[in-house]
C-alpha positions as CSV (number, residue, x, y, z in Angstrom):
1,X,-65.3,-135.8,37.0
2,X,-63.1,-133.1,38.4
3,X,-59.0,-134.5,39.2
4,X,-57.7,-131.3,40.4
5,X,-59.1,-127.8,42.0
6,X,-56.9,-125.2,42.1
7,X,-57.3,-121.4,43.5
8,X,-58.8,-120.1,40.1
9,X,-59.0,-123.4,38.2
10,X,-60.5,-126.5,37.7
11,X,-59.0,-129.4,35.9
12,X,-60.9,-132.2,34.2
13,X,-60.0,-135.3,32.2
14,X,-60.8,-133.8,29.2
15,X,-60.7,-129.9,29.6
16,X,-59.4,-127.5,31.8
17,X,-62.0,-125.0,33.5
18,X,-60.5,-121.4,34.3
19,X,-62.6,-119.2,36.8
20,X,-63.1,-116.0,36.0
21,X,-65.0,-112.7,37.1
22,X,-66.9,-112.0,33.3
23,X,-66.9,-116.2,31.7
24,X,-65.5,-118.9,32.6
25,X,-62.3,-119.9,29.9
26,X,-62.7,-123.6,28.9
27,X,-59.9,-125.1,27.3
28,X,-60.0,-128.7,25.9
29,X,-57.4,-131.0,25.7
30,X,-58.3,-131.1,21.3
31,X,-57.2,-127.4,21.2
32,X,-54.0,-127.5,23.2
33,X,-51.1,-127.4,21.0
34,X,-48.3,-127.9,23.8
35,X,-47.7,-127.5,27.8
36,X,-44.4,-126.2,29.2
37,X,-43.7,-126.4,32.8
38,X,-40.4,-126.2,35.3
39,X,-40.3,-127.4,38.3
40,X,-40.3,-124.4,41.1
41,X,-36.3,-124.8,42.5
42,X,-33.7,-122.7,44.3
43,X,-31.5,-122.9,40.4
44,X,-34.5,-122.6,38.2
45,X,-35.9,-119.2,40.3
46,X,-32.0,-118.2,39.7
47,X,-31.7,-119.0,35.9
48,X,-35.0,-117.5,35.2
49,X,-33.7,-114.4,37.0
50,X,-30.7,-114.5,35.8
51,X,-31.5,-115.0,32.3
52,X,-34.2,-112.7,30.1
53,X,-36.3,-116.5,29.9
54,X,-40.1,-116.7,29.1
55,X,-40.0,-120.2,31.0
56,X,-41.0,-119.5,35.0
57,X,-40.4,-121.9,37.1
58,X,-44.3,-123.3,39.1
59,X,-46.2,-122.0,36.0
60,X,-47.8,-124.6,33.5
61,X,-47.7,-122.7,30.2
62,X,-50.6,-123.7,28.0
63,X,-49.9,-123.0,24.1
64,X,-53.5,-123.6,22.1
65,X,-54.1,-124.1,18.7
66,X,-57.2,-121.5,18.6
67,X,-57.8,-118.6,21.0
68,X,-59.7,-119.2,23.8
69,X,-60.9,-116.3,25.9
70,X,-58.7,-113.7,23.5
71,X,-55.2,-115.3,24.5
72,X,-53.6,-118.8,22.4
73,X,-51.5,-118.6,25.6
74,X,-52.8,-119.0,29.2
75,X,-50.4,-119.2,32.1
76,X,-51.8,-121.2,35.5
77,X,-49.6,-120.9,38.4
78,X,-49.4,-124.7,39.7
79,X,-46.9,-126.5,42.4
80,X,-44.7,-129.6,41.7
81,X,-47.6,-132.2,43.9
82,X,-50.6,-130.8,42.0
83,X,-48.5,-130.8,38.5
84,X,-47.7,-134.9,39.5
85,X,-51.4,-135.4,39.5
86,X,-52.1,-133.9,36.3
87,X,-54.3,-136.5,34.3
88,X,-52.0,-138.6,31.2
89,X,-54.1,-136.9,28.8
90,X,-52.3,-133.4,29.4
91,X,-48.9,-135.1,30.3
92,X,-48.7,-136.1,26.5
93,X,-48.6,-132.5,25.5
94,X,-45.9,-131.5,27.5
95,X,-42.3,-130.3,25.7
């Protein structure tokens, strides 16, 4: 049962789908290792500028435990309302 559609991806309970051109990049909730994510404000834009950080502010940072589609990292560029309706089951992984 799809929770959330995004421009370029598709998030399950269980797995997060990424659309793509070539094959579609599946990512289950098993292999994720850890999720960062900041919220999108004026201060964080501003730190992140400010600062050499590798934390954006609106992007959900998915860390994985094996690669999936040739990257252990995948970046999904996400706003505040659709991050609040993430299901609990990718909540849990967050730093």
């Amino acid at each position: 049962m799809e929770v959330l559609r995004l421009k370029k991806t598709v998030i399950y309970e269980d797995k997060i789908v990424m659309l793509r051109k070539k094959a579609d990049i599946e990512i289950g909730v098993s292999n994720i290792d850890f999720i960062t994510y900041r919220k999108p404000t004026f201060w964080n834009y501003f730190w992140a500028g400010l600062f050499d950080t590798t934390d954006y502010p609106g992007y959900l940072k998915i860390y994985l435990h094996k690669k999936a589609g040739n990257s252990k990292l995948h970046l999904i560029r996400i706003s505040f309302e659709d991050f609040r309706k993430l299901p609990e089951s990718f909540k849990k992984k967050l730093l």
